[in-house]
C-alpha positions in Angstrom: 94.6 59.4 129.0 94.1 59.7 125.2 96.8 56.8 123.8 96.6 53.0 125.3 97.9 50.0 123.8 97.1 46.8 125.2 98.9 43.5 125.1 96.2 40.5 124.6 94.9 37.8 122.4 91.5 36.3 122.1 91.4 33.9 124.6 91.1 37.4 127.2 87.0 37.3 127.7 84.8 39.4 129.9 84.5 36.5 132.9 80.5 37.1 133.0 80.1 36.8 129.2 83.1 34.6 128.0 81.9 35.2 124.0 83.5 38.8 124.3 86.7 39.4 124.0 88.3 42.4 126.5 89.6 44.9 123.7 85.7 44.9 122.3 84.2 45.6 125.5 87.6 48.2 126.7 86.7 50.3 123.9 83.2 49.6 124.0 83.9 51.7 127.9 85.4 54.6 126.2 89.3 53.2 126.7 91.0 55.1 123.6 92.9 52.1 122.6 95.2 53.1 119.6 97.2 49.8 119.1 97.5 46.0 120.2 100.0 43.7 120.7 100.2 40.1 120.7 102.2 37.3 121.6 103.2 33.5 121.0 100.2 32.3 118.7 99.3 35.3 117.9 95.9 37.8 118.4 93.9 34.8 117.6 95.6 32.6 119.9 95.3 30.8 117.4 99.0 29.9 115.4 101.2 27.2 116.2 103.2 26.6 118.8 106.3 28.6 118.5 105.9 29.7 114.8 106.8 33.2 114.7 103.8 35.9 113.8 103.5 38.6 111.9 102.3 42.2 112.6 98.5 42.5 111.5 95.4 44.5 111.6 92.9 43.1 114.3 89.7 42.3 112.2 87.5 43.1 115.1 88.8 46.2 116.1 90.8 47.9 113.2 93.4 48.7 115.2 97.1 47.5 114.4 98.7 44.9 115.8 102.1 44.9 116.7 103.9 41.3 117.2 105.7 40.5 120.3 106.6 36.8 118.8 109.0 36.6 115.7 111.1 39.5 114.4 110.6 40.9 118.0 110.6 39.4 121.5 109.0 43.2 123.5 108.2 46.0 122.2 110.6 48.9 120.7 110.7 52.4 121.9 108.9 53.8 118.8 105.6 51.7 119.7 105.2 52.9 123.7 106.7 56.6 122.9 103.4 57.9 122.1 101.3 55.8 124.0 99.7 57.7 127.6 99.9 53.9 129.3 100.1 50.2 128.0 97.4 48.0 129.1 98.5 44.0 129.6 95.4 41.3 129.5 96.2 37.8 128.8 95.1 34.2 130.6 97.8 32.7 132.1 98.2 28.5 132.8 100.9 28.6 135.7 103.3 27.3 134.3 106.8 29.1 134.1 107.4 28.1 130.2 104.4 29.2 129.2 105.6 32.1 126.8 102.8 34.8 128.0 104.5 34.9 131.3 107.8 36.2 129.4 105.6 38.1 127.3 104.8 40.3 130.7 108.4 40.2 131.4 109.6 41.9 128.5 106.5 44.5 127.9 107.8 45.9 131.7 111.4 46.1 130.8 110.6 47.8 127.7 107.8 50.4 129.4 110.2 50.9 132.1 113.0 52.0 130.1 110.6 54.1 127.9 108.6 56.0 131.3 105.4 54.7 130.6 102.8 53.1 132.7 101.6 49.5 132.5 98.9 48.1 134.1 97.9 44.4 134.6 94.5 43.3 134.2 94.9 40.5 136.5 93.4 37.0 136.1 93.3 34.1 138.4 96.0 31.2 138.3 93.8 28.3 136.6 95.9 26.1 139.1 95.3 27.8 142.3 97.7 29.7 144.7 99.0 27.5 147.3 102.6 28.4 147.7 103.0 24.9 149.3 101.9 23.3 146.3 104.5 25.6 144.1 107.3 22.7 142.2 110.5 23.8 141.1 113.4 23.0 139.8 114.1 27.5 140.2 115.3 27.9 136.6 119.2 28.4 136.9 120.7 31.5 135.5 122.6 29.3 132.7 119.2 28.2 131.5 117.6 31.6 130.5 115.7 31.8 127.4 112.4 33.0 126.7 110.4 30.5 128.3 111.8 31.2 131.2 113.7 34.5 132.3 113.6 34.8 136.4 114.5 32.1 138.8 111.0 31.0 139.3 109.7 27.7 139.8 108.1 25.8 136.8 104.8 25.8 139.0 104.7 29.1 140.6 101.5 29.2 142.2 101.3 33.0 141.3 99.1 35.4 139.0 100.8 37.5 136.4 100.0 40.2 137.8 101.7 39.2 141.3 104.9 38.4 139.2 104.4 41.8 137.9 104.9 43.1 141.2 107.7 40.8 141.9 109.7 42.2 139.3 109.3 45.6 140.3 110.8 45.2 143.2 113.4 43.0 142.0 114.0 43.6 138.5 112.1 47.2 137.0 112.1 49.5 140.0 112.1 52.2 137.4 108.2 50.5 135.9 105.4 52.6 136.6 103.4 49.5 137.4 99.6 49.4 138.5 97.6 45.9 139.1 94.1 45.8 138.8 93.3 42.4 141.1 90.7 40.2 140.1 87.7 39.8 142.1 86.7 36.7 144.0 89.7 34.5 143.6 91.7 33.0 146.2 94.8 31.1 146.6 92.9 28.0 147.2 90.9 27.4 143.7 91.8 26.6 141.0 90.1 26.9 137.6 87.2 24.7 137.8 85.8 26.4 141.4 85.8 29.9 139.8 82.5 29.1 137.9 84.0 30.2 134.9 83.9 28.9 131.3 87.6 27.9 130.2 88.3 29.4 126.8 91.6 28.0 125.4 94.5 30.0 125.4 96.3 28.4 123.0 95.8 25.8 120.4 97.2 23.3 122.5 95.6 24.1 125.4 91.8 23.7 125.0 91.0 22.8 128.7 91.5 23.0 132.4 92.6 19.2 132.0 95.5 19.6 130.0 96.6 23.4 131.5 96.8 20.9 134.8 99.0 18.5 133.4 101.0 20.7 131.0 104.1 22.0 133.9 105.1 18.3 134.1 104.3 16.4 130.4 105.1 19.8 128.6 109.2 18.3 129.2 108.0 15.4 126.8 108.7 18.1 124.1 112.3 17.4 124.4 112.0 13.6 123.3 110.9 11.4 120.3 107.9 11.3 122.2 104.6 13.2 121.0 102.6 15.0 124.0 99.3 14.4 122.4 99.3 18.0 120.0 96.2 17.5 117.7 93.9 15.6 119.9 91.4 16.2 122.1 93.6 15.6 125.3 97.3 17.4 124.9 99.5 17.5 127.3 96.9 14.5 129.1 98.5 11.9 127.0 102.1 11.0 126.2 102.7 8.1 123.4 104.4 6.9 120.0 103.8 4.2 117.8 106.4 2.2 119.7 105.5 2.8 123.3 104.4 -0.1 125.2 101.9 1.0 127.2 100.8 -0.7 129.6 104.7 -1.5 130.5 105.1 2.4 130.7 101.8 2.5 133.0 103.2 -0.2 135.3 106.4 1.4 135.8 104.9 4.8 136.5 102.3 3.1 139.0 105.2 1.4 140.6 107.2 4.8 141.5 104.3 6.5 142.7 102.6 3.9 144.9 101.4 5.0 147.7 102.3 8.8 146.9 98.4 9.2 147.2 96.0 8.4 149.0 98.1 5.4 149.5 97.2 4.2 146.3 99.3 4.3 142.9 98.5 7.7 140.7 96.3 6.3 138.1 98.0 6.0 134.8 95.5 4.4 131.9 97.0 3.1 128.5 95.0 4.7 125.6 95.8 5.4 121.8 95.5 8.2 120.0 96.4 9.6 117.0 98.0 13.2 116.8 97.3 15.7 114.0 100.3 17.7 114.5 104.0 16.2 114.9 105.9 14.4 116.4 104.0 11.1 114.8 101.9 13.4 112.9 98.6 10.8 111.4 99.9 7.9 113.0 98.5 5.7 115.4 100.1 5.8 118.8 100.0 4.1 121.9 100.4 5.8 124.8 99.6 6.4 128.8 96.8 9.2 129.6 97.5 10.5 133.3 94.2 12.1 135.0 94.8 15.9 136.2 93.3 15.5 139.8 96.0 12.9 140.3 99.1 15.0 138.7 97.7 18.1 140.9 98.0 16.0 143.8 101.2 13.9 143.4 102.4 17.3 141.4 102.5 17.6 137.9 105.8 18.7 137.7 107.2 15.4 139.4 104.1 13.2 137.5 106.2 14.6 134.2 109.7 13.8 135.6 108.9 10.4 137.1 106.7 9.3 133.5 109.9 10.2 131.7 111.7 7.8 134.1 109.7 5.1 133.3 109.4 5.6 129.5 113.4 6.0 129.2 113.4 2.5 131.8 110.8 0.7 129.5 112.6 2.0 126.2 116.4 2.0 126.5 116.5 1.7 123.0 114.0 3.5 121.3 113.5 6.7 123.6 115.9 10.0 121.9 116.2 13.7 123.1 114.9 15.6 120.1 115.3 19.5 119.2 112.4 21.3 119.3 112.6 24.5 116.9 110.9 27.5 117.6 111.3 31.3 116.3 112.9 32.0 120.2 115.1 29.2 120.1 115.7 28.6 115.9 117.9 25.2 116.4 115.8 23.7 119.1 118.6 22.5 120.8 118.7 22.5 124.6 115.5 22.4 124.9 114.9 20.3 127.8 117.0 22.1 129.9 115.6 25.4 128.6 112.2 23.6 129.7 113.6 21.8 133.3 115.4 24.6 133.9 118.8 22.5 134.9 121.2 21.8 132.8 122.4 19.0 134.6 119.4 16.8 135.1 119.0 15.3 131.6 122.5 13.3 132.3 121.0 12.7 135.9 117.9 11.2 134.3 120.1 8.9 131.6 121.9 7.6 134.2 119.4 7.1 137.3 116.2 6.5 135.3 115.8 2.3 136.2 116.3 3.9 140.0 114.5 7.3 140.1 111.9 8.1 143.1 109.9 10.4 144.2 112.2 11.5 147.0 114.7 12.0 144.4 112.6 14.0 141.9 110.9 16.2 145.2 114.4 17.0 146.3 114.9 18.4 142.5 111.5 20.5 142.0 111.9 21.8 146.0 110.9 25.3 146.5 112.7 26.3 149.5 112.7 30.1 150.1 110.2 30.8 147.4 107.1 31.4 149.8 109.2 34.1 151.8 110.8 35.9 148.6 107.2 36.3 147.0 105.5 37.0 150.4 105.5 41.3 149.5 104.3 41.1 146.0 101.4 39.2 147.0 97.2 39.8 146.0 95.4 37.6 147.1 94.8 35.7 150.4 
């Protein structure tokens, strides 16, 4: 092969030296890489959550860099026509509205319709495999959008590069798809038992901790509620200046007692202050939910049953909010772009005082998901 592009961003490291990024030590092996693409925040990983990016020139490399995250969404024909094969290495968190996943998505459509060959550097899911610990809601076909484009669950419990494979046989039979599996990783660990250093993947996502909570307080991002963006702990913490705290942490403990261990998922009332909106430089109270907890109650239904008991605590002041991005300009819809159901935000507004976990567990159910992913499977 004498043409490669690769899709990536500088959160992909080499996992035995985590200072160097992939496309250094690629080329570094002889790869001929000719051009690079990147997507939601950029190369660098580094720009804002959904500002759109522009094409570049990758100051490490040289080598241009074609944006997937702005003017365009995948690739165009006259960027893969000349390319041999089109390389794809980018971390993953699990979660299905993480934009990287749709990233993948697109890059296949666009190589399969042009004839050329992908190939998935695969990486581990950071929170594990376990099928029987995947949480839905399946995103509903009236809810596509580009953080979300396959009836998947919003935890899937899979690797990109298992996805990947799902698509070919259900979407792209026409992609020319290879996965390269990574080595070591099984269904059972998640990030912090793979012995390797986390390097963020995003600016908002600086840490095992917050990837683990992100698929259930990421739906904060639909409400006049900030998700801790510009601290230490996003995505860990969920507050504004008029949240009463520890009357948010009691009704939380109250709806998930005895969903652990028999004892109530711990929920600690904290204040922060967020450099980034909503409540940008302003002191906010808030509840900080510990990741081993959501893991085991499920982060998705931690998320769902936290907005329960915000919108119980806070009749009055809790609001929907837009959330404008370059995929979705108007930032309307959001929540149901981010649930995937349109019908649960009216379920929530009215059922919020009585919501439980058996209600929110028969909303993120996965039933038939195990058996539908069962042949595009890696990893045991």
């Amino acid at each position: 092969m004498r043409r490669i592009g690769l899709v990536t961003n500088d959160a992909a490291r080499l996992a035995a030296d985590p200072t160097r990024r992939s496309r250094e030590a690629l080329l570094a092996a002889g790869v001929p890489l000719v051009r690079l693409f990147g997507p939601e925040h950029g190369l660098l990983a580094s720009a804002a959550d959904g500002a759109p990016v522009r094409d570049d020139v990758d100051a490490v490399t040289g080598l241009p860099v074609i944006s997937l995250y702005g003017e365009r969404m995948r690739p165009t024909t006259d960027s893969l026509r000349d390319l041999d094969a089109v390389l794809f290495d980018i971390p993953d968190v699990g979660a299905r509205f993480y934009t990287y996943t749709w990233t993948l998505y697109h890059v296949m459509a666009a190589c399969a319709e042009a004839r050329v060959p992908l190939v998935v550097l695969d990486r581990p899911n950071p929170l594990g495999g376990e099928l029987s610990q995947a949480e839905g809601p399946v995103l509903r076909a009236d809810c596509r959008s580009f953080v979300g484009e396959d009836a998947i669950p919003v935890r899937h419990a899979l690797t990109l590069g298992e996805l990947a494979r799902l698509w070919q046989r259900e979407r792209f039979p026409d992609a020319m798809l290879h996965v390269m599996a990574c080595d070591g990783w099984t269904r059972a660990m998640p990030w912090p038992n793979t012995g390797c250093a986390w390097v963020p993947t995003s600016p908002s996502m600086p840490s095992y901790e917050s990837a683990a909570c992100y698929p259930g307080t990421c739906l904060f991002e639909a409400t006049n509620v900030s998700v801790g963006r510009g601290t230490a702990m996003p995505f860990q913490v969920v507050g504004a200046p008029w949240l009463d705290a520890p009357a948010v942490a009691q009704e939380f403990a109250r709806r998930t007692h005895g969903a652990v261990a028999c004892q109530p998922v711990a929920s600690q009332p904290v204040a922060f202050t967020p450099a980034l909106a909503p409540y940008r430089e302003l002191s906010c109270q808030g509840v900080q939910i510990a990741p081993a907890d959501a893991l085991a109650l499920g982060p998705v239904a931690t998320g769902l049953l936290l907005l329960a008991a915000v919108m119980t605590v806070h009749r009055e002041t809790f609001a929907w909010a837009t959330y404008p991005t370059a995929a979705n300009p108007t930032g309307q819809g959001h929540f149901a772009r981010l649930v995937g159901r349109a019908d649960l935000e009216a379920f929530i507004v009215r059922d919020a005082p009585r919501l439980d976990l058996a209600q929110v567990r028969d909303w993120t159910g996965t039933e038939g998901w195990a058996a539908r992913v069962q042949p595009a499977l890696l990893y045991a």
